[in-house]
C-alpha positions in Angstrom: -4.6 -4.9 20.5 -5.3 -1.2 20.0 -6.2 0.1 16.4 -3.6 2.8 15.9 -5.2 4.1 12.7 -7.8 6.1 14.7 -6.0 6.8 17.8 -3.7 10.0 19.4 0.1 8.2 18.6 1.4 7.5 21.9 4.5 5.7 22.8 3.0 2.0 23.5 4.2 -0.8 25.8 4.3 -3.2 23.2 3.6 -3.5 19.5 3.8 -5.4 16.2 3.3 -4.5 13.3 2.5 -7.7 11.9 0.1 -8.4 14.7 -1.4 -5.1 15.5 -1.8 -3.5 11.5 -1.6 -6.2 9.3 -3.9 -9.0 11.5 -6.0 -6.3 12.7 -6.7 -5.4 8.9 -7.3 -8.8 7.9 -9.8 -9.6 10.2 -11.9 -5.6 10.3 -11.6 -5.1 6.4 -14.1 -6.3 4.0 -13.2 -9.3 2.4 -12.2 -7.7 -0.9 -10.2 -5.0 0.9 -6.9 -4.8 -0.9 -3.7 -4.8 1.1 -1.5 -4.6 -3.0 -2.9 -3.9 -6.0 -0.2 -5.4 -8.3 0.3 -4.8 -12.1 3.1 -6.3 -14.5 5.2 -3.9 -16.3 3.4 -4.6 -19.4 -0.2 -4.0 -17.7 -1.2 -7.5 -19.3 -1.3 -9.2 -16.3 -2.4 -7.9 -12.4 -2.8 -9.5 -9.0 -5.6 -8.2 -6.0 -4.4 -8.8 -2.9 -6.0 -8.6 0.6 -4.5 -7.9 4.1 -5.8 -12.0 5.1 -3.6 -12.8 2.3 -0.4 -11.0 3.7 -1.6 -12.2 7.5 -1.9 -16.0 6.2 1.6 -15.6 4.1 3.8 -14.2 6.7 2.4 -16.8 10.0 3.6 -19.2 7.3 6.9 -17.6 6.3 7.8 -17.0 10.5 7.4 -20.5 10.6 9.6 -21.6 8.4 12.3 -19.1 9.0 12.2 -19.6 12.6 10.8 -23.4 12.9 12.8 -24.4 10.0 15.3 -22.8 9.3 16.3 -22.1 12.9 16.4 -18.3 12.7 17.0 -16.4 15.8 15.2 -13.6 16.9 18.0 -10.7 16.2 19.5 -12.2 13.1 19.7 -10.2 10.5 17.8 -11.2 6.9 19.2 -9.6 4.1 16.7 -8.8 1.6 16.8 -8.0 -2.8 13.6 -8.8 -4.7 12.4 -7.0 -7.3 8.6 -5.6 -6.9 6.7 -8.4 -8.1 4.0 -10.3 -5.6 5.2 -14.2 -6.4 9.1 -13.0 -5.1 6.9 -12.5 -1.2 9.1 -9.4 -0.4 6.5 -7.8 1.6 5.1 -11.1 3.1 8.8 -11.7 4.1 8.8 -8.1 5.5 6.0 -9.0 7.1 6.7 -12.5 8.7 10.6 -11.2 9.9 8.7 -8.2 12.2 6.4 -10.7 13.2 9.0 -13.0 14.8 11.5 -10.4 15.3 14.2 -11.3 12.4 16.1 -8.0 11.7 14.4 -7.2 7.5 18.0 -5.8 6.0 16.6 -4.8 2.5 18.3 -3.4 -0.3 18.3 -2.2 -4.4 18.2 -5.0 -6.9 20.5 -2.8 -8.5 23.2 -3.6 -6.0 27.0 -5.2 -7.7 28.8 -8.1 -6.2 30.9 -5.9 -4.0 28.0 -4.0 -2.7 26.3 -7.3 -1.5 29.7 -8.1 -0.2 30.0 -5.5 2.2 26.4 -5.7 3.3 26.9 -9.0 4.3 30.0 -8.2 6.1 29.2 -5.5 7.4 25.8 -7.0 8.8 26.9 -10.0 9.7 23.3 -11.5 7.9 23.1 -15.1 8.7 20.1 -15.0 6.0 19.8 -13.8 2.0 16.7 -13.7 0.0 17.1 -13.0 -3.6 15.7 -13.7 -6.7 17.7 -15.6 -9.3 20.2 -12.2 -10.3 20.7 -11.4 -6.3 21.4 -14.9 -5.8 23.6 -15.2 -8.4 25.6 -12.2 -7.6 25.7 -13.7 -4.1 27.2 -17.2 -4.7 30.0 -15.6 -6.8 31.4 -13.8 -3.2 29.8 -16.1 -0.7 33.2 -17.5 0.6 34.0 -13.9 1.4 30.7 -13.4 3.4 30.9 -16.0 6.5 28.0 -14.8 7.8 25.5 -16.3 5.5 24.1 -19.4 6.8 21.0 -19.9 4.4 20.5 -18.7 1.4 16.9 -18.5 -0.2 15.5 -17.7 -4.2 12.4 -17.0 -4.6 10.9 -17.4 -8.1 12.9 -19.7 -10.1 14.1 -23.3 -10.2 17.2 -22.5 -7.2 21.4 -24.0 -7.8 22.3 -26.3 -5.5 22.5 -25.8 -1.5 20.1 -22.7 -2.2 16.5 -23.1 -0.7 14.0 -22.4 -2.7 10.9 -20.7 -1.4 8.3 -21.8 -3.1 9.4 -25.4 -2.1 10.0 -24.6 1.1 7.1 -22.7 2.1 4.7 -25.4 0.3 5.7 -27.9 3.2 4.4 -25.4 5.5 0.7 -26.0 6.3 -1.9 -22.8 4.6 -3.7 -22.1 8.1 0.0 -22.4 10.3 0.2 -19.9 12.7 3.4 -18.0 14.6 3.2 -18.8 18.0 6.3 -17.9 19.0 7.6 -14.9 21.2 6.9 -11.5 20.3 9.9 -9.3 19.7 10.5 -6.0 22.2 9.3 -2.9 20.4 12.7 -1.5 21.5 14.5 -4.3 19.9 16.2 -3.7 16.2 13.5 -4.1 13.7 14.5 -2.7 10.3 18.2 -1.5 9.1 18.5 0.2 5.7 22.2 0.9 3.8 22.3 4.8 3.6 25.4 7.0 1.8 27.6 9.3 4.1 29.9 12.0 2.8 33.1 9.6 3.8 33.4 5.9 4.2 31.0 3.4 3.4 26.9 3.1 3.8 25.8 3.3 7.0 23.7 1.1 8.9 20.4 2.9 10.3 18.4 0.6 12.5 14.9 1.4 13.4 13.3 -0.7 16.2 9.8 -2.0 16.4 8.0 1.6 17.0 10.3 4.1 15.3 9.6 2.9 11.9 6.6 1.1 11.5 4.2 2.4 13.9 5.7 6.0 13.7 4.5 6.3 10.1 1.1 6.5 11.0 2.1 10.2 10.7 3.2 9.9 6.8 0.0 7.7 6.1 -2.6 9.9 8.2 -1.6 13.6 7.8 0.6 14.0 5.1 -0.7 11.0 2.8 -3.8 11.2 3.9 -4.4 8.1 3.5 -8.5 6.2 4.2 -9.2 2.6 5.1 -10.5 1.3 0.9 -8.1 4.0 -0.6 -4.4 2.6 -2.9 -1.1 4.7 -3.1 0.7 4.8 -5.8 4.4 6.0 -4.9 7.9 5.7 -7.6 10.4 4.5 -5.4 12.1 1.4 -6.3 11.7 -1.1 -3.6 15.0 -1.3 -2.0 15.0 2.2 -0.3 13.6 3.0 3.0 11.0 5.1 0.9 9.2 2.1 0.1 9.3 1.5 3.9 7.2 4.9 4.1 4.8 3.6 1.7 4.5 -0.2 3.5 4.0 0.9 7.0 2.4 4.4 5.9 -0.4 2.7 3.8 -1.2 -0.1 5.7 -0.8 1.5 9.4 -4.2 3.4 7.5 -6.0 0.7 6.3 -5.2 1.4 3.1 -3.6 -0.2 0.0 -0.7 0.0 -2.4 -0.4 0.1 -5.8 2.7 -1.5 -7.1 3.7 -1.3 -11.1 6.2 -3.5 -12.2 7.7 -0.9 -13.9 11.8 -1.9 -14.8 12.4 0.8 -17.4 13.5 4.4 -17.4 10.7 6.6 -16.0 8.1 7.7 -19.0 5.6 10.7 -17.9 3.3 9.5 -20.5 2.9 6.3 -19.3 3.1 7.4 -15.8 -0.1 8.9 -16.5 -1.5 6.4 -18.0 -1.6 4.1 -15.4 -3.4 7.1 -13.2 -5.9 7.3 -15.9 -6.6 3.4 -15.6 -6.3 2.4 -12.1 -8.4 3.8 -9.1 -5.1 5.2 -7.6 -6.4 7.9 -5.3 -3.2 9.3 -3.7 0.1 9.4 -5.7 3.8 9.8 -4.8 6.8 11.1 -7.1 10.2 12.7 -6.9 10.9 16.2 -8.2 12.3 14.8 -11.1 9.3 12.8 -12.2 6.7 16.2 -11.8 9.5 18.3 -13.7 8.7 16.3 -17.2 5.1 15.6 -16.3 4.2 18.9 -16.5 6.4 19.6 -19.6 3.7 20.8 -22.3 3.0 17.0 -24.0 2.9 15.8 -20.7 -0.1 18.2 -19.7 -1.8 17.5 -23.1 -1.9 14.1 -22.5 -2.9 14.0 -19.0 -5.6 16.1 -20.5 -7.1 13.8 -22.8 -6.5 11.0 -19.9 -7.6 11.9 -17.1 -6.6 10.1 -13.5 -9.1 8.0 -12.9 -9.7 8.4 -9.1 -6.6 10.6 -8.2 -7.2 12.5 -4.8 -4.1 13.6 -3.5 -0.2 14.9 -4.8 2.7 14.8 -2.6 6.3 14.9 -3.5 9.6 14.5 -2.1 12.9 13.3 -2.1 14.1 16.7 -2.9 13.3 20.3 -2.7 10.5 20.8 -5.4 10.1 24.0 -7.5 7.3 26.2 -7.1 7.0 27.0 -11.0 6.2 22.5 -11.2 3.8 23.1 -8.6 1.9 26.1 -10.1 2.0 24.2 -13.9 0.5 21.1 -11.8 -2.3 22.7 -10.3 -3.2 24.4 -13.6 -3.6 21.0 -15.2 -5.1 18.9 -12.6 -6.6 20.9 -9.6 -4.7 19.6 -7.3 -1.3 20.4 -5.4 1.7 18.4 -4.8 1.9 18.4 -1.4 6.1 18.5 -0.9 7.3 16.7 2.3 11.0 16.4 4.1 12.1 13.2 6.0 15.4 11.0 6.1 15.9 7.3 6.2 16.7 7.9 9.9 13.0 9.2 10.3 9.5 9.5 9.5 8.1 12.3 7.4 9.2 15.1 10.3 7.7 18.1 7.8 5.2 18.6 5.0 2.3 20.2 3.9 -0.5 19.3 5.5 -4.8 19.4 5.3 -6.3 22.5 7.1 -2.9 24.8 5.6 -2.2 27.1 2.5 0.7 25.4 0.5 3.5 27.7 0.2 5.5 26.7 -2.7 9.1 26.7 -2.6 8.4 25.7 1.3 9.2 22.3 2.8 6.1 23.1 4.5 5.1 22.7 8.8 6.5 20.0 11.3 4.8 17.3 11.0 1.9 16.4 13.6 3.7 16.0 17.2 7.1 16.1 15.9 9.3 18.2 17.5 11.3 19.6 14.5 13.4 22.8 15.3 16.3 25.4 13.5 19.3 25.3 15.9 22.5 27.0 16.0 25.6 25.7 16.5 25.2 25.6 20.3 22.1 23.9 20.2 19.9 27.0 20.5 17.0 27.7 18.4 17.4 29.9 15.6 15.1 33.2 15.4 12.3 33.3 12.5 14.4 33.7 9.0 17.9 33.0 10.6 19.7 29.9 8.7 20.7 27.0 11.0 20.6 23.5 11.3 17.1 20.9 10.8 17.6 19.2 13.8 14.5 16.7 15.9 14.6 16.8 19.4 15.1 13.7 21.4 13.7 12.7 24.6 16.8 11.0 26.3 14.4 9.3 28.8 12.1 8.2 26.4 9.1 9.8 28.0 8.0 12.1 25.2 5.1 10.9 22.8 7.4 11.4 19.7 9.9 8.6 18.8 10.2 8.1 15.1 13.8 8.9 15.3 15.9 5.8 14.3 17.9 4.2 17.2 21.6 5.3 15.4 24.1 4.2 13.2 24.9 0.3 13.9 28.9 0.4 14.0 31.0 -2.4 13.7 31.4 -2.8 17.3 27.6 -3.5 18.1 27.1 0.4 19.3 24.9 2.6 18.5 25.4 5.9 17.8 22.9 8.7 16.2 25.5 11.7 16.8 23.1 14.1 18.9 23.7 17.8 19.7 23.3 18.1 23.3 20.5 20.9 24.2 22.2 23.8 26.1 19.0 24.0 28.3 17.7 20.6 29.1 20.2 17.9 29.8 16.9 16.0 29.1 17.0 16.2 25.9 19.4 16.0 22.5 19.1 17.1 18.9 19.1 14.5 16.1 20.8 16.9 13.4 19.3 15.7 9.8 22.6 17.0 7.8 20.4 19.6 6.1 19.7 23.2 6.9 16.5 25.9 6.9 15.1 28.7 7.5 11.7 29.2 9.4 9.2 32.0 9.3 6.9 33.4 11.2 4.0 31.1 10.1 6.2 28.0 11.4 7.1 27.3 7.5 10.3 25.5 7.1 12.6 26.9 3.8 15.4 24.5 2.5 18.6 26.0 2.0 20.8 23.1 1.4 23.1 20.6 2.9 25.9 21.1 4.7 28.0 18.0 3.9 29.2 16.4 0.6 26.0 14.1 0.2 24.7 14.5 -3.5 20.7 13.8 -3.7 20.2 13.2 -7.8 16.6 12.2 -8.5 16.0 11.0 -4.8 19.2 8.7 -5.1 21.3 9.4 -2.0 25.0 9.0 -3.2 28.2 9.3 -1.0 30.7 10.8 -3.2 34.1 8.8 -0.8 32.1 5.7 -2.8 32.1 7.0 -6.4 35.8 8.0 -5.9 36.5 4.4 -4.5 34.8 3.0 -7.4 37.3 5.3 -9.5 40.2 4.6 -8.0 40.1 1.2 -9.2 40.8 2.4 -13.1 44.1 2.3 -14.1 43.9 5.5 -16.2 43.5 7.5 -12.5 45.5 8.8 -10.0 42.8 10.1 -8.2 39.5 12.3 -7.7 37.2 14.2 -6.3 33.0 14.1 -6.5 30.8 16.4 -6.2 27.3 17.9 -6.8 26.8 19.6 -9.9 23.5 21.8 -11.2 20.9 19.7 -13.6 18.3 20.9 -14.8 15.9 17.4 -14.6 17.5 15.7 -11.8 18.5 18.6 -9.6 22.2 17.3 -9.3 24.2 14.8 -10.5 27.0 13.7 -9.9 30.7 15.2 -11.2 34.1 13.8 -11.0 37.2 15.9 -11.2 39.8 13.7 -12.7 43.9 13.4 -12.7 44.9 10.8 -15.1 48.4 8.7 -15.2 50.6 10.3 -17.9 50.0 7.5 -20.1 46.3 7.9 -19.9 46.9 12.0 -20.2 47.3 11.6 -24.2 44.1 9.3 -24.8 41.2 11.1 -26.5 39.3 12.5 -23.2 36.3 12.0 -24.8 36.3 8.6 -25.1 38.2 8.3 -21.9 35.4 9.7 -20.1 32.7 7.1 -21.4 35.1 4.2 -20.5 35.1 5.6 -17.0 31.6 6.2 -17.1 30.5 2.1 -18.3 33.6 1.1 -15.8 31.5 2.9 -12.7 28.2 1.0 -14.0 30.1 -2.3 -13.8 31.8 -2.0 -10.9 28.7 -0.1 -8.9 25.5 0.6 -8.5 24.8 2.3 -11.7 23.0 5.3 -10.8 26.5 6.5 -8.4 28.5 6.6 -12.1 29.7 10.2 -12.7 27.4 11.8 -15.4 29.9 14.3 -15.9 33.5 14.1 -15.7 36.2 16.7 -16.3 39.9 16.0 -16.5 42.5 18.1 -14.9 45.7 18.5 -13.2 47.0 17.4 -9.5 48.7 20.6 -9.8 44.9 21.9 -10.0 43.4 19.8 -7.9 46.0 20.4 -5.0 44.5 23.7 -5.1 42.0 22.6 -3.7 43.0 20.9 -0.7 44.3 20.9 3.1 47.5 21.3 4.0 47.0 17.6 5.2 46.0 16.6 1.5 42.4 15.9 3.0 40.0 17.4 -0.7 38.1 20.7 0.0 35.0 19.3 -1.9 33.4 22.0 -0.2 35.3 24.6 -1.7 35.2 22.2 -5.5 30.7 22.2 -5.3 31.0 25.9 -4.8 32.7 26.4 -7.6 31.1 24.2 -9.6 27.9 25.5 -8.9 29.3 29.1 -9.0 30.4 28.1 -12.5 27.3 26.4 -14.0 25.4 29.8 -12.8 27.5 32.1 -14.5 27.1 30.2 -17.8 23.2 30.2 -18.2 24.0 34.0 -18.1 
């Protein structure tokens, strides 16, 4: 098969990742080529792994998922591992989009009800866990009929559980996956993503849009070598660890994992730079912002990154003070870059261009990023509209890392394109965001325009926070929105209306309750960080005439607000 480090991205016939990157790898790097570079949390212990080892692992693991375990090509395999090598989460990555099982993953910070509707909602025949996921799972699994095998990795597994290590030991080392190849057009990958009402949506990307497309991240705004390892934050279960999987390895090169479970540390952060050869390193806005706070810089200062080549950023918009106070301590500038769980890296700041801080930077090689209006029609330089990707209806055009839609519950898809007024060709993807662009083809954020609150790269729908809410007795009801941080960017705010009897309980107290009550019953980075109380009376002012909350009209004002005080 073709090597698609090296070559123009074209829209291919046929493809697997498995087959085409991760074989190809095995067999054209050097035998001490590293696929994972893998360090425990306390940096006593680390693992070298190569791209053979990953090919050999997941021919194995396709075996016994589809051989058996009788797993269907199309089934769906829900996926929570933490980031440790012996739990297999990228060879079981690797070995479902080998033998075209549908790789579902998701947070390990995940509640029983979240599992719950991700197994419902997917209708996953297949969980792998470790022994908290799995756990969590068997305390629901009557409510999730879906589930026909359920598999632990790591240790010793309860009772009709399969446990992988057993499992995969009766599986011979040199077994290979002979099988039928799945149809590059054919689901792939579906990640959980937070929209402004309802539920996480399904986004399903199919055999090309995902991991081939992300040659793009890896080449141009990476800039990522065959030898070289990428460091990036992201905890595993978001689709930005997908970036760094099929970005890295589509290029030959290697990742660097920490098994890192604690609250983010700038000090140690650069310590790890200073003792492994990272070259190209990856971290939210929130991250930079305290490691170039003044002990920060000091200590990267007295130790220095050992190999570091390359910054980028992103997640969220990054400020251009961080990326001036990061080139004057380390040479080197973080390279910010936009792109959605729906799509590749579509914009960024790339080699052979001046980096423009406080800009989102160019489109992205071959992508065909545009500002629209709300008819469809591009925007003139430094007009406001909407970030929108053109799609080839037809599926003739070279570009096509552009997820196939939301999967509803009826088996449809749907990706809710903007039809072009002047080609009935062609559609817009809208990303939910909106820009400006001058007259150098640099993109300027401006914001979203829906209720989605991005805090510290976490996308969090605020219909879920009020859900969780709801079920506390003290509430009526409420409303989330965005509010103004100074280290996260935003975080999440809940206006609240209390029963009477709650109404003369010390709010202070009330509010922490509400807080460890959302961290229980949720994911805990969705709780509320801050919380005021008011009246319905209040909050009625700021609704429809239907009762539908303006949250709109609530984020302006709160943002309005939080202005007026640093005044």
């Amino acid at each position: 098969m073709a090597h698609y480090y090296a070559s123009t991205l074209e829209r291919p016939s046929s493809f697997n990742f498995a087959s085409d990157v991760v074989d190809y790898w095995a067999e054209h790097s050097p035998k001490d080529g590293l696929a994972m570079h893998w360090v425990s949390q306390d940096r006593k212990s680390e693992r070298k792994l190569t791209f053979d080892h990953f090919s050999r692992q997941s021919h194995r693991i396709a075996v016994l998922l589809r051989e058996k375990l009788d797993v269907q090509q199309g089934e769906k395999m829900l996926v929570i591992l933490p980031r440790v090598p012996e739990c297999g989460r990228w060879e079981i990555a690797t070995a479902g989009l080998r033998c075209g099982i549908v790789v579902c993953p998701a947070t390990t910070l995940l509640v029983e009800k979240d599992i719950e509707y991700r197994c419902l909602r997917s209708q996953a025949s297949v969980f792998v866990g470790d022994s908290v996921s799995v756990a969590k799972l068997l305390r629901i699994r009557d409510r999730c009929p879906s589930i026909r095998h359920i598999i632990q990795v790591g240790d010793r597994s309860p009772k009709d559980v399969v446990h992988f290590g057993t499992a995969l030991s009766h599986i011979p080392k040199d077994a290979k996956y002979i099988g039928s190849k799945p149809d590059v057009k054919s689901a792939a990958i579906i990640y959980f993503t937070s929209g402004t009402t309802g539920n996480p949506k399904m986004v399903q990307h199919n055999h090309i849009s995902y991991p081939l497309a992300h040659v793009i991240t890896g080449k141009h705004w990476l800039r990522l070598q065959p030898g070289q390892l990428y460091w990036n934050l992201s905890e595993q279960g978001w689709a930005k660890a997908a970036w760094s999987y099929f970005g890295a390895w589509n290029c030959g090169a290697g990742l660097f994992v920490h098994d890192d479970r604690t609250a983010f540390d700038p000090k140690r952060t650069l310590d790890v730079l200073h003792s492994y050869p990272i070259t190209t390193f990856c971290a939210p806005p929130t991250a930079y912002r305290q490691l170039v706070l003044d002990d920060s810089r000091k200590h990267y200062k007295q130790n220095r990154p050992k190999a570091l080549l390359h910054c980028t950023g992103a997640g969220e918009p990054l400020n251009p003070e961080v990326i001036k106070l990061w080139k004057e301590t380390t040479g080197m500038e973080i390279c910010d870059g936009y792109g959605q769980t729906e799509s590749i890296l579509v914009c960024g700041n790339f080699a052979g261009y001046q980096v423009r801080p406080g800009s989102m930077g160019r489109p992205s090689p071959g992508v065909p990023l545009r500002v629209i209006d709300e008819k469809g029609t591009e925007c003139d330089n430094d007009i406001e509209g909407d970030i929108a990707i053109q799609v080839d209806l037809a599926e003739n055009s070279p570009f096509f890392g552009v997820f196939d839609g939301y999967l509803g519950e009826n088996g449809e898809l749907d990706r809710k394109l903007r039809p072009s007024p002047s080609d009935p060709k062609t559609s817009f993807y809208l990303t939910g965001d909106r820009a400006t662009r001058d007259e150098d083809g640099y993109f300027w954020f401006v914001g979203r325009n829906d209720d989605v609150i991005n805090s510290s790269g976490y996308r969090i729908g605020p219909f879920e926070v009020e859900s969780t809410l709801k079920q506390h007795p003290a509430i009526v009801e409420s409303a989330v929105v965005s509010s103004p941080d100074p280290s996260r960017g935003e975080v999440v705010k809940a206006f609240i209306v209390l029963t009477q009897a709650a109404a003369a309980q010390d709010t202070a107290q009330l509010a922490r309750e509400l807080q460890d009550f959302c961290k229980e019953h949720a994911a805990p980075y969705k709780y509320p960080r801050k919380v005021q109380f008011v009246s319905a009376e209040w909050l009625g002012g700021y609704k429809t005439i239907s009762g539908k909350t303006q949250r709109k009209r609530l984020k302006e004002l709160e943002w309005k607000d939080q202005a007026k005080a640093k005044l």
